[in-house]
C-alpha positions as CSV (number, residue, x, y, z in Angstrom):
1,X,-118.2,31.8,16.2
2,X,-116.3,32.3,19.2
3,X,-118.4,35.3,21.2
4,X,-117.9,37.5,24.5
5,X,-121.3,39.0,26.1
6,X,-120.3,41.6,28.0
7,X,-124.0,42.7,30.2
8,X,-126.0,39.8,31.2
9,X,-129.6,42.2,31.2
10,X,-132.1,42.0,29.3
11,X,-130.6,42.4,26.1
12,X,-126.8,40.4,26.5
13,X,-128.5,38.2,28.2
14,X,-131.2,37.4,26.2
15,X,-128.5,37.2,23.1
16,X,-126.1,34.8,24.7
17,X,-128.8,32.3,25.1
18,X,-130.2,32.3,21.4
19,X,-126.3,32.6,20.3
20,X,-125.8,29.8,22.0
21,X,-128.6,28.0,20.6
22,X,-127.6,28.4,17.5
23,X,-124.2,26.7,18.2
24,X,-121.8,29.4,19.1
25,X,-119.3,29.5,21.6
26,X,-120.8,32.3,24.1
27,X,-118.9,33.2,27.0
28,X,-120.3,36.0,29.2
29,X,-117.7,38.5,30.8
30,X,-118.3,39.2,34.2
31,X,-116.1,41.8,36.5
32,X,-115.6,39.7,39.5
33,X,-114.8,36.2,40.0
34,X,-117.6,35.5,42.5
35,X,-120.0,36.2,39.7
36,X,-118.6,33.4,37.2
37,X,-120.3,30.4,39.2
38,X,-124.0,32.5,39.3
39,X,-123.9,33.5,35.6
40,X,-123.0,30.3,34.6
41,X,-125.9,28.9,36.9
42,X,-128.5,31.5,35.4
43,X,-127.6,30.9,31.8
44,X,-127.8,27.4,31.0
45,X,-125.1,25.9,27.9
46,X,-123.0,29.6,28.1
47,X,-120.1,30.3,30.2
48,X,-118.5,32.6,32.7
49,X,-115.0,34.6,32.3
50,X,-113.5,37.6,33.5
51,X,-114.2,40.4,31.0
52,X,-110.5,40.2,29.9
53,X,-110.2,36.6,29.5
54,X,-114.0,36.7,27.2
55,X,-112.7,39.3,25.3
56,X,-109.6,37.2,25.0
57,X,-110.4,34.3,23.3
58,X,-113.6,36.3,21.2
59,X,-113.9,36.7,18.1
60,X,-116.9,38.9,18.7
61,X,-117.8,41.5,21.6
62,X,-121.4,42.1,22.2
63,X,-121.2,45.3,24.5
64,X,-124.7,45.8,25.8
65,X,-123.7,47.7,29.4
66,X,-125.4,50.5,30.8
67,X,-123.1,53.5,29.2
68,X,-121.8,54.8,32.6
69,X,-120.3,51.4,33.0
70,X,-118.6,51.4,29.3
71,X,-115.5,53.4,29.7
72,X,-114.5,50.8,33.0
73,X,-115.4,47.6,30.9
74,X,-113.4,48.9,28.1
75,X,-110.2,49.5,29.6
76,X,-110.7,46.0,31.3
77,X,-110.8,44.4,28.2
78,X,-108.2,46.1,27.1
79,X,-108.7,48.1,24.5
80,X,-106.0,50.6,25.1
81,X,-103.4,47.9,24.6
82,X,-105.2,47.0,21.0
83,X,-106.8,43.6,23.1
84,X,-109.6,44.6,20.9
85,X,-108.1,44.7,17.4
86,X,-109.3,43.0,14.7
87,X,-112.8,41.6,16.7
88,X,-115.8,42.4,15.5
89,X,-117.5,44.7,18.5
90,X,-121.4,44.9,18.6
91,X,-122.5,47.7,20.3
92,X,-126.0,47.9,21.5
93,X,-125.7,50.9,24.2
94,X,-128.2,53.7,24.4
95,X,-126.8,56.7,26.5
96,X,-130.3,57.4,27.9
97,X,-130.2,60.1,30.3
98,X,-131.4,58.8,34.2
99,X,-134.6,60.0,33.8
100,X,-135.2,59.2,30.2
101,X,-135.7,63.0,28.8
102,X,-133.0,62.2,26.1
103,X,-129.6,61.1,25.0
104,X,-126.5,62.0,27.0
105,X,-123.6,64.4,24.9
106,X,-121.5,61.3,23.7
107,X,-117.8,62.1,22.2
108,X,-118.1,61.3,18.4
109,X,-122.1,61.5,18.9
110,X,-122.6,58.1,19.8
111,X,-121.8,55.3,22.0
112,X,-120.8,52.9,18.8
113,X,-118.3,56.1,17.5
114,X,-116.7,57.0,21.0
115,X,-116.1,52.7,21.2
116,X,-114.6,52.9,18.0
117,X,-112.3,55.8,19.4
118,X,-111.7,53.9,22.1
119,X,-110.9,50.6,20.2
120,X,-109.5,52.1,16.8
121,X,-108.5,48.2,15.7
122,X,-111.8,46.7,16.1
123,X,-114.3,46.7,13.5
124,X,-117.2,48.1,14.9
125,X,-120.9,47.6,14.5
126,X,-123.9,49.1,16.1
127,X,-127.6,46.9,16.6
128,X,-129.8,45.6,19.0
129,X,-130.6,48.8,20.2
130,X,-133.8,50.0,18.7
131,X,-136.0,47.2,20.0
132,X,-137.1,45.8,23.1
133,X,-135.8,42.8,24.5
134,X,-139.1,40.9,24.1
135,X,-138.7,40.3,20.5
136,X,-135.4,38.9,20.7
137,X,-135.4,35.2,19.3
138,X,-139.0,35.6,18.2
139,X,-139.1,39.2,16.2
140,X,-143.0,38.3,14.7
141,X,-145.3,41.1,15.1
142,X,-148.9,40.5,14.0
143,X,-147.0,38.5,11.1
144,X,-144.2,40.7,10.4
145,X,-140.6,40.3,11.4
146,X,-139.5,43.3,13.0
147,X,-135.8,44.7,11.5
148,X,-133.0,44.8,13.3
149,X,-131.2,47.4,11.9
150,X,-127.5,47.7,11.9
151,X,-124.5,49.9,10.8
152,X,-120.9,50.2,10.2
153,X,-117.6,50.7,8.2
154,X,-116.5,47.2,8.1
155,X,-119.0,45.2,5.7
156,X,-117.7,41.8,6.3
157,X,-118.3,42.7,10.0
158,X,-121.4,43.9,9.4
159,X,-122.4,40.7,7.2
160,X,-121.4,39.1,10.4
161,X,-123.3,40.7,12.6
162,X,-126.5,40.5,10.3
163,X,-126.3,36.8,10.2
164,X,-126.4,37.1,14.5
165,X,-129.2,39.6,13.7
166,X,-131.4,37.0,11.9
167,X,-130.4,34.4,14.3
168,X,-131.8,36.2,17.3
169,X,-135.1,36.5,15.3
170,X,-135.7,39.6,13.2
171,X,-135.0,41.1,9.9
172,X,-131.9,42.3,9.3
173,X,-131.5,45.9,7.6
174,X,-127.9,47.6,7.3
175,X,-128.4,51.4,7.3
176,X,-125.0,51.9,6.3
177,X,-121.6,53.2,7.6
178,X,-120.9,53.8,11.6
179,X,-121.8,57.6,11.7
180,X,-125.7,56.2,11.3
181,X,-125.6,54.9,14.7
182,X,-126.6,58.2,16.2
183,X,-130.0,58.1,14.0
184,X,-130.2,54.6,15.7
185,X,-129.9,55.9,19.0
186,X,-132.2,58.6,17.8
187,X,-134.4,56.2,16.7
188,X,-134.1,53.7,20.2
189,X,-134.5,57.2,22.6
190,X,-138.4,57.2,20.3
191,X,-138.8,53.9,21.4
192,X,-138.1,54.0,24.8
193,X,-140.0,57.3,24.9
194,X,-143.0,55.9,23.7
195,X,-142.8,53.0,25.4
196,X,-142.4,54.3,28.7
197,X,-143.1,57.8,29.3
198,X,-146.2,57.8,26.4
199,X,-147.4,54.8,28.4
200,X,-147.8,52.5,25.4
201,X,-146.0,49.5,26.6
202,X,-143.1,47.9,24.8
203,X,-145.3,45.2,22.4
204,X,-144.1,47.3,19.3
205,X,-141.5,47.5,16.7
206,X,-139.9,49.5,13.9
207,X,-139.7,48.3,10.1
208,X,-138.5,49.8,7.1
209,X,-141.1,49.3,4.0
210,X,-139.8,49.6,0.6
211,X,-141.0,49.3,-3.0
212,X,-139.9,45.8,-4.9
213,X,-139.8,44.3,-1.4
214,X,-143.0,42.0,-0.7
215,X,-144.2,42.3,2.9
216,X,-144.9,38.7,2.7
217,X,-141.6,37.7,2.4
218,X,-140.7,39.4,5.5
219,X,-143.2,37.9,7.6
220,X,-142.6,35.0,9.9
């Protein structure tokens, strides 16, 4: 699959690497020129393109930016003039407030919502955000494969975006159509306030346990 990373942190980052791996065609979207020859340098086997261009030639858009940033990258990939249409579009954004009391007010509730708004012809899926980046291409905790959990309205976009889940390591668990992805921001915001403001460190994961469903099958 032909992929654009747009944010090369911890999470795109971490992603374009294992996508790559796995033989896909990664190209990170950067928003300068200058920065094409040091991405390219940092990420070894991915490459470099102007967000426009990445978005261009993807067939999928992982958009893991900090949220201020979203509504600039957007309109540089063009998602005003339907450049978007048709691609499946990842989003993995948390709209954590500065000092990490909470969630911002997002239009439509969340980030994956307002994108969708913002790109009505791309299929839209929201994951990767209720995790840390540590787990990413190793998702075993104490023997168990943490889930990566995953929503949307498309289903063969979000049967896509599964496979990338279980690629990058963990257990992948649709929670149905895009209107969930403010539970998963919900959910990420408990994370990252346990994590960091509880003090506990980011060594832990959430899984969902069911009846009929063996925890030794899930673990790793």
């Amino acid at each position: 699959m032909k992929i654009a990373v747009i944010g090369h942190g911890n999470i795109g980052g971490r992603l374009a690497q294992i996508w790559a791996q796995h033989d896909h065609d990664v190209t990170i979207g950067v928003r300068s020129v200058d920065k094409k020859a040091e991405v390219e340098k940092a990420f070894e086997g991915v490459k470099a393109a102007l967000v426009k261009d990445a978005v261009a030639g993807a067939e999928a858009v992982l958009l893991a930016v900090p949220w201020p940033a979203l509504a600039d990258v957007l309109k540089e990939a063009g998602s005003a003039e339907g450049k978007m249409d048709g691609k499946i579009v990842i989003d993995a954004i948390n709209p954590v407030k500065p000092d990490l009391s909470g969630l911002r007010e997002v239009e439509g509730g969340s980030v994956a919502v307002f994108v969708q708004g913002q790109a009505p012809g791309a299929r839209v899926v929201k994951a990767f955000n209720t995790l840390g980046a540590m787990y990413l291409g190793n998702g075993s905790v104490r023997g168990m494969t943490a889930d990566g959990f995953l929503c949307g309205d498309d289903q063969a976009a979000v049967e896509a975006v599964s496979t990338l889940v279980a690629q990058a390591g963990l257990n992948p668990i649709a929670v149905g159509p895009l209107h969930n992805a403010r539970s998963l921001e919900a959910m990420a915001m408990l994370w990252i306030d346990m994590a960091v403001l509880q003090r506990r460190g980011g060594r832990f994961a959430f899984q969902l346990l069911r009846d009929g469903d063996p925890a030794a099958k899930r673990a790793r």
